[in-house]
N, C-alpha and C positions, 0 to 999 in steps of 0.2 A: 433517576436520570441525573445529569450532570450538570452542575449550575453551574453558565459560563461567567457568570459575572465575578463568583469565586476567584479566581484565575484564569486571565486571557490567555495566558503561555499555554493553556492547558485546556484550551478550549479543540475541537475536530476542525482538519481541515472540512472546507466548504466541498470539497471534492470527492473528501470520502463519506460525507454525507450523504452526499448525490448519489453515489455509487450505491453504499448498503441501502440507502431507502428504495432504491429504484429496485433493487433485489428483493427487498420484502414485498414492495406492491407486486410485483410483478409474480407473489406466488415463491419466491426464494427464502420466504420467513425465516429465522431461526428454529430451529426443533433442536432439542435435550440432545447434548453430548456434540454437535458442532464444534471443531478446532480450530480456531486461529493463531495466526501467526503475527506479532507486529514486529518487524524486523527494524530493527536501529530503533528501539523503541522511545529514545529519548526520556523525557520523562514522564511517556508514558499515556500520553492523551489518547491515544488510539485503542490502546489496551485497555484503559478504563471505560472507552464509549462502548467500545464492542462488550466487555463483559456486563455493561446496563444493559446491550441486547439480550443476554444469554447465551453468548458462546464460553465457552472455555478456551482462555487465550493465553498462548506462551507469548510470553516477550521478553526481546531477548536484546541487549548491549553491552559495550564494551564499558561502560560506566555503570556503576550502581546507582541507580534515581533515588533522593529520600522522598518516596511515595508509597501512601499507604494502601497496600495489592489489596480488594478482594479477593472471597477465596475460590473466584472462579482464575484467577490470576498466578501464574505460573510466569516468576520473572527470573532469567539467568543471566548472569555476568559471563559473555563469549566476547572471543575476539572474532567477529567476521571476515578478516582478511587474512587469515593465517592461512598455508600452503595449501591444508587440505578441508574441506568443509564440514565446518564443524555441526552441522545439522543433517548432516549424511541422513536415511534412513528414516526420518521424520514423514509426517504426512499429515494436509492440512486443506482442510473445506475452503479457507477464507485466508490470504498473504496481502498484509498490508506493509507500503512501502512509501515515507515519506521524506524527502531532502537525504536523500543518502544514495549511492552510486559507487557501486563496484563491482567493472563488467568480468573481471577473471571469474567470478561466482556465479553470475546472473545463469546461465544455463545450469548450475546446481538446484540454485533455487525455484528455477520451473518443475525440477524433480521432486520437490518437496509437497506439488500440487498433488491433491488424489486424480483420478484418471477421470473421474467422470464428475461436472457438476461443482467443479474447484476454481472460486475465484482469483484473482489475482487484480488488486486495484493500486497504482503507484502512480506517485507525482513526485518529481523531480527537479532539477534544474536543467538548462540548455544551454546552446552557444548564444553567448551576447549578453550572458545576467553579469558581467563583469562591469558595464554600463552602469547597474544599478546597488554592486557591491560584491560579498562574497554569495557563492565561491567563485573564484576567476578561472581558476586552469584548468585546463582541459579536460584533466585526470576525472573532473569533477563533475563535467556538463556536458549533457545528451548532443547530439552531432542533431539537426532535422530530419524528423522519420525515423530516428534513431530505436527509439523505444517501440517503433512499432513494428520493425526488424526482430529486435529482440521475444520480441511477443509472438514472432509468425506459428507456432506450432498453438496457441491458441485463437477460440472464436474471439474477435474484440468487439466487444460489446460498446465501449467510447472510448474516442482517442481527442485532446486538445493539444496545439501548440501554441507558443505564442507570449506575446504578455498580458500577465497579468498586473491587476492593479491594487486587488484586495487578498490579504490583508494588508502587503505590501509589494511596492513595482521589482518585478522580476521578470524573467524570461523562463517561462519551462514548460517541459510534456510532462500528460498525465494520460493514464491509459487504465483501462478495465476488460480484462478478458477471462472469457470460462475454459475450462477440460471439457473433451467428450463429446458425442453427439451435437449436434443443433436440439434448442431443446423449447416450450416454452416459455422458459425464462429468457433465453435470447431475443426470441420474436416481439416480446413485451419491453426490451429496456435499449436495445440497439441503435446505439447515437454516433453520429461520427460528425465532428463540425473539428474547422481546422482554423484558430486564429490568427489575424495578420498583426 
């Protein structure tokens, strides 16, 4: 397991927490051979919580992290904004997406979900975190409701907006939704609260 006192930079969002625990109880456990995906993976905290789970996790940035992958960890240097998507033809149980936002792709990357039983958990920033710092422009932050538009071909399983406070004051959505059938793991983890 991951000891956050090691490094706070490298500690899991609180939300993706939420999210994968609420999957495991709810009967979504990890089983052998699980894919994930952590997309903009920074340096890397997401990729390393998920593979103490036991999934087998690509992760993938435009920078090189100097961090040391286990060997369930499969890290690539992409640029995710280039014309065409560079994760075409991929396919993945589990997409985690945190502080990053780029909507020309966003419907590529709901492709990269498997069809049945594929999560998708993202937290982001919104309109108005320019209040409390970067990122300011637009280019950058979810419109209200925004993300949960973009979500509509999946069940959503949680959605927040709003500010938050920890770790630090910001403005953003976070959302969690599956592929496929109603199933139950939906009926067990199904949360919708919308912050003011």
């Amino acid at each position: 397991m991951l000891d956050p006192h090691a490094n706070p930079a490298m500690t899991p969002s609180p939300w993706v927490r939420l999210c994968i625990e609420s999957l495991c109880a709810a009967g979504g456990a990890v089983k052998p051979g699980l894919r994930a995906l952590d997309l903009a993976c920074g340096g890397g905290r997401h990729a390393l919580y998920l593979a103490s789970l036991g999934y087998n996790v690509h992760a993938v940035d435009k920078n090189t992290p100097e961090t040391m992958w286990p060997a369930n960890v499969q890290f690539e240097a992409l640029d995710l904004e280039q014309e065409h998507w560079p994760l075409a033809g991929q396919q993945y149980d589990l997409i985690v997406v945190t502080n990053y936002l780029h909507r020309p792709h966003f419907a590529n990357l709901l492709q990269n979900l498997k069809s049945e039983n594929a999560v998708l958990v993202y937290e982001t920033f919104m309109d108005g975190n320019a209040q409390f710092g970067s990122p300011r422009s637009p280019e950058f932050l979810l419109q209200p409701g925004e993300l949960l538009a973009r979500m509509s071909s999946l069940h959503i399983l949680r959605f927040e907006q709003g500010r938050r406070g920890v770790p630090s004051p910001a403005m953003i959505q976070r959302a969690m939704g599956i592929t496929g059938a109603w199933s139950g793991i939906q009926s067990e983890t199904i949360t919708l609260t919308q912050r003011d």
